[in-house]
C-alpha positions as CSV (number, residue, x, y, z in Angstrom):
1,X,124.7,139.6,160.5
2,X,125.7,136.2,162.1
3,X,121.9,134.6,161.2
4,X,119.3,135.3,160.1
5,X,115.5,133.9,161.2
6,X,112.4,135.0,159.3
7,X,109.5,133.9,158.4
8,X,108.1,135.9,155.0
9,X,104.1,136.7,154.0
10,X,102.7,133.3,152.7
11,X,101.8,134.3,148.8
12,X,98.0,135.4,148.4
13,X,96.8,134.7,152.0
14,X,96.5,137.9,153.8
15,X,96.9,141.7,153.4
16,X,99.4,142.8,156.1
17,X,98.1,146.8,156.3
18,X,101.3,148.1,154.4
19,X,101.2,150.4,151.6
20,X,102.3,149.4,147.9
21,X,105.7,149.2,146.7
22,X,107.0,149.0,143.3
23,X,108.9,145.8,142.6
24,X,111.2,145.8,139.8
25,X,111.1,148.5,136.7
26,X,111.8,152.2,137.1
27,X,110.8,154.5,139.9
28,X,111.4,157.2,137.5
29,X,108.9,155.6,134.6
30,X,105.2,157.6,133.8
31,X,103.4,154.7,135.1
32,X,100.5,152.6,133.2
33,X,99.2,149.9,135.2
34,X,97.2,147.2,133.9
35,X,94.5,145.3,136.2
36,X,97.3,143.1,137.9
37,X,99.3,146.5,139.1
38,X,102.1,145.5,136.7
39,X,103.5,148.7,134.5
40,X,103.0,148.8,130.9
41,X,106.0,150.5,130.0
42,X,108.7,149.2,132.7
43,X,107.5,145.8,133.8
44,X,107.4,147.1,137.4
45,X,105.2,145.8,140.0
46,X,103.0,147.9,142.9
47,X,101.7,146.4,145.9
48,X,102.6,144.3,148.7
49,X,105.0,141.1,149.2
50,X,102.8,138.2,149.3
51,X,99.9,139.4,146.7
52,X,101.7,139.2,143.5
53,X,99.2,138.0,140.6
54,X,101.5,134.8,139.8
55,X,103.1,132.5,142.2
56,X,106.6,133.0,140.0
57,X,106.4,136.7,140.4
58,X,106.3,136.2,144.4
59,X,108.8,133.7,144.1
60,X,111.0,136.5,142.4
61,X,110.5,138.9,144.7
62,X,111.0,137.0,147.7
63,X,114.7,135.3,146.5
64,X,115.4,139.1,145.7
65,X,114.8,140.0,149.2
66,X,116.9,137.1,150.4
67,X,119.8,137.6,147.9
68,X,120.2,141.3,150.0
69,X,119.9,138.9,153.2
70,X,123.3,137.3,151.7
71,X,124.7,140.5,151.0
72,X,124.6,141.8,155.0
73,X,125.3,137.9,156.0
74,X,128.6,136.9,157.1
75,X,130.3,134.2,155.6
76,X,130.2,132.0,158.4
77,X,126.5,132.7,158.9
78,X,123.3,130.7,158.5
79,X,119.9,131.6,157.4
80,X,117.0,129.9,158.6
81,X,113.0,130.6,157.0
82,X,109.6,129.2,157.7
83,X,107.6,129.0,154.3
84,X,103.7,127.5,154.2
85,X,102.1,126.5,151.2
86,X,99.0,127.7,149.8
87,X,96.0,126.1,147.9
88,X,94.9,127.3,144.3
89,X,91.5,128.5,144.4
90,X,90.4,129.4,141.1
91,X,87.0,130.4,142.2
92,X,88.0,132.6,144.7
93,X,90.4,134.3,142.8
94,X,89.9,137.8,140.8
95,X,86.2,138.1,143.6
96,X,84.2,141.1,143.0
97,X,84.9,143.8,145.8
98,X,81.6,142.9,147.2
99,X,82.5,139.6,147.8
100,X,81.1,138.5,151.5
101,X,83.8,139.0,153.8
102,X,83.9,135.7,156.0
103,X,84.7,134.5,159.3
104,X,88.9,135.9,158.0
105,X,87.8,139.2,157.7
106,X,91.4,140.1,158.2
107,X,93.0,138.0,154.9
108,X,92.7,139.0,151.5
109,X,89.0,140.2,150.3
110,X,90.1,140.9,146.6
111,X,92.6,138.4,145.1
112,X,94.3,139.3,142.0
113,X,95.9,136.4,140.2
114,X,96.7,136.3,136.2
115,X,94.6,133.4,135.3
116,X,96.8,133.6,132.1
117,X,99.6,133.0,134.2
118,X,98.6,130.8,137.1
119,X,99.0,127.0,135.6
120,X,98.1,125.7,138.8
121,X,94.9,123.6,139.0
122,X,91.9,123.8,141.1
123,X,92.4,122.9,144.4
124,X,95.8,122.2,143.8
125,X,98.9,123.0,146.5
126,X,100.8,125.7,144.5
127,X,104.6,124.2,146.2
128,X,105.7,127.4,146.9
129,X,108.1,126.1,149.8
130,X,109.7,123.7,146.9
131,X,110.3,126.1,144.3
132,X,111.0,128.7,147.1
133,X,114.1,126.0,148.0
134,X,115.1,125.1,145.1
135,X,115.7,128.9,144.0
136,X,117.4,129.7,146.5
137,X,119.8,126.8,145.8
138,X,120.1,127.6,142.2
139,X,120.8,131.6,143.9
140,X,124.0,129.9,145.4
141,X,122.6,129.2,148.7
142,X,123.6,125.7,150.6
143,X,120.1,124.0,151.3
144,X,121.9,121.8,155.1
145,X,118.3,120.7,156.1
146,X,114.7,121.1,155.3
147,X,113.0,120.7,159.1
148,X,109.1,120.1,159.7
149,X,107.5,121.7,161.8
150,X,104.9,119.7,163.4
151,X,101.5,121.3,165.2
152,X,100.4,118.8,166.8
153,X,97.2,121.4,167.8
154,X,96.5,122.5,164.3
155,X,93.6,123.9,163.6
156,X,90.8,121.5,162.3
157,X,90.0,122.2,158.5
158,X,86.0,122.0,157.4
159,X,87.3,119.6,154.3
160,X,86.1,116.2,153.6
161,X,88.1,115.5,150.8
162,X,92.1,115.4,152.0
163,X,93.9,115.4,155.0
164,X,94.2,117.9,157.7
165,X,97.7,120.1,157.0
166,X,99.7,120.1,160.7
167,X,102.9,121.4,159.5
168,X,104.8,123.4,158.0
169,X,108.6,123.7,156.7
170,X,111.4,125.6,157.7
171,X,114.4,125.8,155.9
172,X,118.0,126.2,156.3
173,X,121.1,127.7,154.3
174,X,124.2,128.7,154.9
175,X,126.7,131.0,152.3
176,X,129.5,129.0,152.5
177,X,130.4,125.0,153.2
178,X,132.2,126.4,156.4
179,X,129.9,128.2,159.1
180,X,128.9,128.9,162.4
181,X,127.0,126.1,163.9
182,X,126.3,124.5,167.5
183,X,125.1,121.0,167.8
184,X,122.3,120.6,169.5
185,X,120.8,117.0,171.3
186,X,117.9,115.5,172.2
187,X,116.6,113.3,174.9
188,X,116.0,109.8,173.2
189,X,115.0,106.2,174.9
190,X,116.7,103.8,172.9
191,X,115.2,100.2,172.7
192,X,119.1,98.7,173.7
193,X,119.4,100.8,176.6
194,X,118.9,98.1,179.7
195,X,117.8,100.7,182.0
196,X,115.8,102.2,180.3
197,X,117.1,106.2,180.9
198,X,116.7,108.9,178.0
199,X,120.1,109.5,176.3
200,X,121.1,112.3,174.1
201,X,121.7,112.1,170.2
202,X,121.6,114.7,167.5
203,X,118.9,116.6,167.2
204,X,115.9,115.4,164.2
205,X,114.8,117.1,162.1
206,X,110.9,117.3,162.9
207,X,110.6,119.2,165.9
208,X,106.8,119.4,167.6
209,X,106.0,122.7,168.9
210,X,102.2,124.5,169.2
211,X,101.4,127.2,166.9
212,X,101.9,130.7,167.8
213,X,98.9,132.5,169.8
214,X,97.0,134.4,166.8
215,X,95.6,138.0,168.4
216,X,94.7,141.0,167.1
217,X,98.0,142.2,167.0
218,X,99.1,139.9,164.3
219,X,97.7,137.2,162.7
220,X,100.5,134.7,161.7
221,X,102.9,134.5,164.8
222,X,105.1,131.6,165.2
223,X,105.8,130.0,168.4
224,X,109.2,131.0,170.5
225,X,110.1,127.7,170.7
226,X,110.5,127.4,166.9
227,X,112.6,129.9,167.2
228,X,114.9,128.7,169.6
229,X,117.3,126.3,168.2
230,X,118.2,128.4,164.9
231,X,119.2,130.9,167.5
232,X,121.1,128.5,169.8
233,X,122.5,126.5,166.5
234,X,123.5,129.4,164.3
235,X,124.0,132.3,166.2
236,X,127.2,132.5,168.2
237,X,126.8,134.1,171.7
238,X,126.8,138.2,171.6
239,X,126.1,137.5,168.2
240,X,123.5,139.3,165.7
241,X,120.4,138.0,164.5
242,X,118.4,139.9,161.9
243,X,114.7,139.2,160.8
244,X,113.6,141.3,157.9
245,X,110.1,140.8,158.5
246,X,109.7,141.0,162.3
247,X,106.0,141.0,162.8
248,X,104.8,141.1,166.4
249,X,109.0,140.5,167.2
250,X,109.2,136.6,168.2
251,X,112.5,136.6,166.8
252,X,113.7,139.7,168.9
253,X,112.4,138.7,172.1
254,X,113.7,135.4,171.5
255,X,117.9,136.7,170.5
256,X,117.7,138.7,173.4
257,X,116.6,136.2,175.4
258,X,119.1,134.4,174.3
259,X,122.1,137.3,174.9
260,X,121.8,138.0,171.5
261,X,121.9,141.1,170.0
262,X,118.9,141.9,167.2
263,X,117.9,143.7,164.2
264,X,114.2,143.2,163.0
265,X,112.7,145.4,159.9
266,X,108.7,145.5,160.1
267,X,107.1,148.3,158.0
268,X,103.3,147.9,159.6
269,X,103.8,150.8,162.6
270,X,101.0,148.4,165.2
271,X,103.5,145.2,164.7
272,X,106.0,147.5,165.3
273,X,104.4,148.6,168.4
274,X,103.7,145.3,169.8
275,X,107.3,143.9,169.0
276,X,108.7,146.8,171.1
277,X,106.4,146.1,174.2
278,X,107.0,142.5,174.3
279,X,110.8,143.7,174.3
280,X,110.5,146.0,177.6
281,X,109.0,142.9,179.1
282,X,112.3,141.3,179.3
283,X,114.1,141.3,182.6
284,X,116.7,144.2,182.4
285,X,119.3,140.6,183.2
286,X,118.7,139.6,180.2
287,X,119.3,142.6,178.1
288,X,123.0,142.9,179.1
């Protein structure tokens, strides 16, 4: 792969339809699950990425996923990933299956976190996207730039007692010092310019774009314009990019777009299905 542009479930926001896979341990072992889904007798752990009874054990699981990523990655390639953060809700956590579903009928109704484990107080931001990065780096990935992505439509939150959250982070690595990578500019008015024209400089690292339309066909999209510049920056032209969890296919549609060629792995059969349609609605110029 020439890049890679993903973004991964969120830990212990919402069930994505897939079946449960065993993480870790033995496929082989006579199972005995305790009430968390984690074997007895090989340490293995059933169900899906993203509800994981302890931030750490996500955190695992994830860099795992992402140490394969470096395996298929060329040595000149980058790797770009949008993370979001999560709050610890003690109360909510380890809810009866009765529990009243909500206006979010689609995110998690049951969640099962080891209070033994979770350290994290009430209320508290777990700082997944900072552990997740500073994993990664300690996994022997190049952290070049952590990016913000601003919403500048974010949804309004009902609480009274913080701030409204409007963005998220997206992070990018690269294998080696050396690697593939386009500069890209922005328009800028700078205060000495004495007529006043937009120039061009480097391109910051907060970039503003809306959130992703959420529909029934899946509920954490980003935007195509976030997904732009990774592909223009670190994915040379007729290159590959690969997403290994493609959802409805924004990274597709955008690489081929772009005259990129694409790989995107999505387990849930409707994403699946909508990623493909978007694709045959690209102009057949465009998918030469």
């Amino acid at each position: 792969m020439d890049c890679i542009v993903t973004s991964p479930p969120y830990w212990q926001l919402r069930d994505y339809g897939l079946a449960p896979i065993l993480f870790g341990g033995r496929q082989e072992c006579d199972h005995d699950f305790d009430d968390y889904a984690t074997c007895r007798n090989c340490g293995g752990w059933l169900g899906q990425l993203g509800q994981e009874p302890s931030r750490e054990m996500f955190l695992e699981h994830l860099v795992g996923i992402f140490d394969e990523c470096r395996r298929v990655l060329k040595n000149t390639g980058t790797l770009w990933v949008n993370l979001g953060d999560s709050y610890s809700k003690l109360n909510k956590y380890n809810r009866p299956n009765d529990w009243p579903s909500g206006k979010n009928t689609y995110c998690l109704k049951e969640l099962r976190v080891d209070l033994s484990r979770h350290r994290v107080p009430h209320k508290s931001l777990c700082n997944i996207p900072g552990l997740f990065a500073e994993t990664m780096i300690l996994r022997g990935w190049i952290l070049r730039n952590e990016i913000i992505w601003y919403k500048p439509s974010a949804v309004p939150a009902p609480v009274k007692d913080r701030f409204t959250v409007d963005f998220e982070k997206v992070f990018f690595f690269t294998k080696n010092r050396k690697y593939n990578f386009r500069q890209q500019v922005e328009p800028c008015v700078s205060a000495s310019s004495e007529d006043g024209r937009p120039r061009q400089r480097n391109m910051r690292t907060v970039w503003c774009f809306q959130s992703g339309n959420n529909s029934p066909a899946h509920h954490a999209p980003y935007p195509e314009k976030l997904i732009e510049t990774p592909v223009e920056a670190g994915c040379p032209p007729g290159g590959v990019v690969l997403d290994p969890f493609l959802g409805s296919g924004t990274t597709a549609v955008v690489a081929r777009r772009l005259r990129r060629h694409y790989i995107g792995i999505e387990p849930n059969p409707k994403y699946a299905a909508t990623a493909r349609a978007r694709l045959e609605l690209i102009p057949e110029s465009l998918k030469r």
